[in-house]
C-alpha positions in Angstrom: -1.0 -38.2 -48.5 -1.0 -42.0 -49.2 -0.8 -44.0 -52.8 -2.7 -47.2 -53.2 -0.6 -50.1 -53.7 -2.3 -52.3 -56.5 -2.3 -56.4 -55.3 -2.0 -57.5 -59.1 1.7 -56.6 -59.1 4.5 -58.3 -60.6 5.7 -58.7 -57.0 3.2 -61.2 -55.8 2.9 -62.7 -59.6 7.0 -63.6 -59.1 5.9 -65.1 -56.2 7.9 -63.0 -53.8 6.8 -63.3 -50.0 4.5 -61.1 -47.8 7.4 -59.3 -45.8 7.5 -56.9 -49.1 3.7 -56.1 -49.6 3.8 -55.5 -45.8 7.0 -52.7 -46.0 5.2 -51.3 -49.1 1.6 -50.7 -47.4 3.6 -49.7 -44.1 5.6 -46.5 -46.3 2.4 -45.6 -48.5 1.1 -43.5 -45.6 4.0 -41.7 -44.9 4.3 -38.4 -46.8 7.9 -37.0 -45.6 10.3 -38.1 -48.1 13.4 -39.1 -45.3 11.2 -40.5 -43.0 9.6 -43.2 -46.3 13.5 -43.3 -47.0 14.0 -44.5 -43.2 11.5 -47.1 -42.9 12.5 -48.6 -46.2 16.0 -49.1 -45.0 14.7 -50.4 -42.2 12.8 -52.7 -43.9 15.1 -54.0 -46.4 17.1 -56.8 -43.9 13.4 -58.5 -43.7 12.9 -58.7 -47.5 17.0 -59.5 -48.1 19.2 -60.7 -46.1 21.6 -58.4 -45.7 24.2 -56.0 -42.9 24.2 -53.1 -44.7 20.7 -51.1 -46.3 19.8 -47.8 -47.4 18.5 -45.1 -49.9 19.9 -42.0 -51.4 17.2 -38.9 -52.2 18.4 -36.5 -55.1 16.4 -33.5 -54.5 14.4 -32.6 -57.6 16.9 -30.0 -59.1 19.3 -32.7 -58.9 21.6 -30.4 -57.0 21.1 -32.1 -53.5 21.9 -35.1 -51.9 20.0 -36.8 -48.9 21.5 -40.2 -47.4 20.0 -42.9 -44.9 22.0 -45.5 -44.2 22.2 -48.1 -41.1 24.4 -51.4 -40.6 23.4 -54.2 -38.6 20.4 -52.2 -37.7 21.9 -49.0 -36.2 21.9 -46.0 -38.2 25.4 -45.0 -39.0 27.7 -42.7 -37.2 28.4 -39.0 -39.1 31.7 -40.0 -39.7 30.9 -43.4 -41.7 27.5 -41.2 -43.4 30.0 -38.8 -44.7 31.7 -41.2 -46.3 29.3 -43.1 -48.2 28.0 -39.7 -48.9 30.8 -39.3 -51.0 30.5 -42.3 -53.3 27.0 -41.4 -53.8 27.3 -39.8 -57.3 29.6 -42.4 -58.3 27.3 -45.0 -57.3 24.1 -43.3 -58.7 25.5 -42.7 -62.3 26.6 -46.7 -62.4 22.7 -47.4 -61.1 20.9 -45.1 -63.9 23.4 -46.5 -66.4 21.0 -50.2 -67.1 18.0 -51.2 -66.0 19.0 -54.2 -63.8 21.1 -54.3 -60.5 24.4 -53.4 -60.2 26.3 -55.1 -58.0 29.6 -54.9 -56.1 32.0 -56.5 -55.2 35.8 -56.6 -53.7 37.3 -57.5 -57.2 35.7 -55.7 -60.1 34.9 -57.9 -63.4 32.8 -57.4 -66.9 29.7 -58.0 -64.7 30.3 -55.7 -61.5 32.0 -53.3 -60.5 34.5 -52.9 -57.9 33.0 -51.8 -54.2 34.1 -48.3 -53.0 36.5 -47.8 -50.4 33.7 -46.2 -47.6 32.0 -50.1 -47.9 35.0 -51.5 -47.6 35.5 -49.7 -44.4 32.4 -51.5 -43.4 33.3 -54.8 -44.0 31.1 -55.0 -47.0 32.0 -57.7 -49.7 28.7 -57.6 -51.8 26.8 -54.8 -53.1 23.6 -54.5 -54.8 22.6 -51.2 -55.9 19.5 -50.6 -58.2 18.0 -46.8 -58.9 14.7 -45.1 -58.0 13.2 -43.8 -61.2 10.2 -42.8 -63.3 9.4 -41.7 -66.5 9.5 -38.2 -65.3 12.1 -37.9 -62.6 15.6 -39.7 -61.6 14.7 -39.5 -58.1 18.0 -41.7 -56.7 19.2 -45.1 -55.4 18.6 -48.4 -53.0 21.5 -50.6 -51.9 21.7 -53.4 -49.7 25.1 -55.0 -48.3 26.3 -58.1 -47.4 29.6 -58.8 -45.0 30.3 -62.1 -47.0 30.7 -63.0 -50.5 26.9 -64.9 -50.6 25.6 -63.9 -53.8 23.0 -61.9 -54.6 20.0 -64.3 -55.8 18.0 -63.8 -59.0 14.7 -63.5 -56.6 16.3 -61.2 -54.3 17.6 -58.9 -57.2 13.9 -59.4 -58.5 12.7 -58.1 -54.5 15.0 -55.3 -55.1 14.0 -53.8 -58.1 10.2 -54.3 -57.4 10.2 -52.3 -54.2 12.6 -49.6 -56.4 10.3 -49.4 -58.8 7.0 -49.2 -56.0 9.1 -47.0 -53.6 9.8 -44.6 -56.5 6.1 -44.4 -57.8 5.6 -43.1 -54.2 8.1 -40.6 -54.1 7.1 -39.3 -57.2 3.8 -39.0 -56.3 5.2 -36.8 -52.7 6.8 -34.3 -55.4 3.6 -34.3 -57.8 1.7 -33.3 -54.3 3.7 -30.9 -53.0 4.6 -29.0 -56.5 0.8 -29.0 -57.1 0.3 -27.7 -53.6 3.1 -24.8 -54.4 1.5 -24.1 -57.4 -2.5 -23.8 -56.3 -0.2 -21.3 -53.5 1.0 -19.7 -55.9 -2.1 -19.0 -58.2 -4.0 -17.9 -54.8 -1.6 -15.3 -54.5 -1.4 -14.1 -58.1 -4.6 -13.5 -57.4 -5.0 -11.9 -54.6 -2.6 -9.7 -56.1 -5.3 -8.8 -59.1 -8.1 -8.9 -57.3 -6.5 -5.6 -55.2 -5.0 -4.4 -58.1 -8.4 -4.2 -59.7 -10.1 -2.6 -56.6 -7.4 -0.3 -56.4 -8.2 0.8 -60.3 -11.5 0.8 -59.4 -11.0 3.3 -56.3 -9.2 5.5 -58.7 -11.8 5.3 -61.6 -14.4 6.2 -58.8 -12.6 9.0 -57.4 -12.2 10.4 -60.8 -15.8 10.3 -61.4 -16.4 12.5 -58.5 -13.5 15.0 -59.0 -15.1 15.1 -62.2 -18.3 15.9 -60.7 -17.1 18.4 -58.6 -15.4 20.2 -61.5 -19.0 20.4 -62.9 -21.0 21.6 -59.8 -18.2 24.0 -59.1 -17.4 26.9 -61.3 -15.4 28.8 -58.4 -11.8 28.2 -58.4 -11.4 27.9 -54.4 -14.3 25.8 -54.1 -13.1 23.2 -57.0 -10.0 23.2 -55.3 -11.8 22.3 -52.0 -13.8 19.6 -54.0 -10.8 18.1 -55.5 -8.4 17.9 -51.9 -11.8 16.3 -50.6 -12.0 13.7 -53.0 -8.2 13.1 -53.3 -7.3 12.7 -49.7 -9.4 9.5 -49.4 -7.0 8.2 -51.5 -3.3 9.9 -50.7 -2.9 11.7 -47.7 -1.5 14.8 -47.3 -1.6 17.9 -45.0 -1.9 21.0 -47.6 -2.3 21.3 -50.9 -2.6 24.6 -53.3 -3.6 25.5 -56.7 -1.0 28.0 -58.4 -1.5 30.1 -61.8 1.2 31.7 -63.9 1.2 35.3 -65.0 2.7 34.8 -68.4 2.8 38.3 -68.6 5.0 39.1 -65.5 6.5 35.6 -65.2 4.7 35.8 -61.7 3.3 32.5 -60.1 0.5 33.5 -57.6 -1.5 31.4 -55.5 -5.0 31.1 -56.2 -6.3 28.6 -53.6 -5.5 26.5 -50.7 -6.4 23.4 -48.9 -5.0 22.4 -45.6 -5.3 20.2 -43.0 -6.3 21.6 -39.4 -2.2 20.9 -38.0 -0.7 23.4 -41.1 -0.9 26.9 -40.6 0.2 28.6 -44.1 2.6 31.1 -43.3 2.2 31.7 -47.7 -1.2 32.3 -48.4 -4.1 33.1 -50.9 -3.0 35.7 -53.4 0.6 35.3 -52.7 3.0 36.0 -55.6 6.7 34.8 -56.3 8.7 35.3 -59.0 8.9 32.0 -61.5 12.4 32.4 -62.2 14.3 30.6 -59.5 10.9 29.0 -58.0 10.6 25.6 -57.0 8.0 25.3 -59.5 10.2 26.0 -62.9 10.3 23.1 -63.9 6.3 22.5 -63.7 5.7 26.0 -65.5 8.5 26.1 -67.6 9.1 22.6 -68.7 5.9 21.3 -68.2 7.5 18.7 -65.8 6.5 17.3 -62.1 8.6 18.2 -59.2 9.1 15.9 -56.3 11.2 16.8 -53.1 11.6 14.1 -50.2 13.1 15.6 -47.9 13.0 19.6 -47.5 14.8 19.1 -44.3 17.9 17.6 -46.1 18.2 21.2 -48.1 19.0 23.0 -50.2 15.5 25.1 -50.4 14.0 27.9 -51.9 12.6 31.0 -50.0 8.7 29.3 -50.6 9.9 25.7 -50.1 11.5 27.4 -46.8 8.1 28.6 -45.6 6.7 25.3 -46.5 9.5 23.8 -44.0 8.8 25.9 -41.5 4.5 25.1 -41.7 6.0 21.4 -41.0 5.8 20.6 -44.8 8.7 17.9 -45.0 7.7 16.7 -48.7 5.4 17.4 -51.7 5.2 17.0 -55.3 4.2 19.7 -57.8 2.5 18.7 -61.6 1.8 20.9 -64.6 -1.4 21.5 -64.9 -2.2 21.7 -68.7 -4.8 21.4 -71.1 
């Protein structure tokens, strides 16, 4: 991803020199966040003069903290990083507090403030600090170092806060990308997620329309019940399955059809009869509620859920039928 840089900038209207349109079309083309970070620290020395440069990323939950950093053009060691790294919120909070550079130095007055102890370790005697923000995010900070006490110029401030405001324009636009990218992500999945959820509605609508069909062309119990395992194992599988009736008058449950797969061998067949008290299926008859078991082989079972076991049922599910 790349961001045009428009000529007609305050930059080049302030006169500043090339050096800083060069560094600025150099970073447009890079989309990784550290690695723009790295060649604008790079960079800086040509634009100011200067021992010290770098930039400080806050992620965009400001939560996170991401630091490059080099002095007389070597990247510093972990030790020195870790540091810095801890003056970082310090040093961001006095950046985002005005719009112009802040700037440091060994004895802090009305117009700096005082440079932190990590610099100091570096031999650093002026600081200039301005932020990277934009009207939407605070995205961080720039800083460039000197080991002497040469002032920071008005044009060289001016450098500074020009390439702040360009570099932060392109980091903004990294995050607009890449949230935009999440997001189009995102959408594709939601839906993907409809679009099965719908043709799994649809499957079910469609097998209803043919179980309803079949309870029209088929008047016979055993032959609906055929019909209906038919229709219904296209969409959950299952090895047996069995239409039971209660005998309200003996509190009887008998069976009354059966559908099985070629593996099952019912050892409780058509026309079988077991009392409904104590049955697996009280609930269902009695309560009017479904019954689901998981595992028979975990036990306790019944003397039918036993057989069932022993035909190499493992699980079913039971509901009332009512009308």
């Amino acid at each position: 991803m790349a961001e045009t840089v428009n000529r007609n900038t305050s930059f080049q209207d302030s006169g500043a020199p090339p050096p800083l349109w060069m560094l600025l079309t150099a970073v447009s083309g890079v989309s990784d966040e550290m690695e723009r970070a790295r060649l604008i620290a790079t960079g800086l020395p040509s634009l100011i003069p200067c021992q010290m440069s770098g930039m400080a990323l806050l992620d965009p939950n400001e939560t996170a903290w991401q630091l490059v950093a080099q002095k007389d053009g070597q990247q510093l060691d972990p030790a020195q990083s870790s540091e810095i790294f801890g003056e970082i919120p310090y040093l961001f909070r006095e950046a985002h507090r005005k719009p112009t550079p802040i700037i440091g130095t060994m004895e802090e007055s009305r117009e700096s403030i005082q440079i932190p102890p990590a610099f100091v370790k570096l031999s650093i005697q002026e600081l200039m600090i301005v932020p990277l923000r934009t009207v939407r995010f605070r995205l961080g900070l720039v800083m460039v170092g000197r080991a002497n006490r040469s002032l920071f110029t008005p044009q060289e401030k001016l450098i500074l806060l020009t390439l702040a405001q360009h570099a932060a324009m392109g980091f903004e636009n990294i995050r607009l990308y890449h949230a935009l990218e999440k997001y189009s992500q995102n959408l594709q999945l939601l839906v993907d997620e409809r679009t099965e959820k719908l043709r799994q509605a649809q499957d079910r609508y469609r097998l209803l329309l043919e179980i309803n069909d079949a309870i029209i062309y088929n008047l016979n119990r055993d032959a609906l019940l055929q019909a209906i395992a038919a229709n219904l194992r296209r969409l959950v599988p299952f090895d047996r399955s069995s239409l039971t009736l209660l005998d309200q008058n003996r509190d009887v449950i008998k069976i009354h059809s059966l559908a099985t797969s070629s593996s099952v061998q019912p050892l409780v067949d058509v026309g079988s009869e077991f009392p409904l008290e104590d049955s697996h299926l009280f609930n269902v008859y009695a309560k009017n509620q479904p019954v689901l078991r998981h595992h028979l082989a975990d036990g306790p079972r019944t003397e039918v859920e036993d057989h069932l076991f022993q035909e190499g049922i493992q699980s079913y599910v039971a509901v009332p039928l009512v009308s």
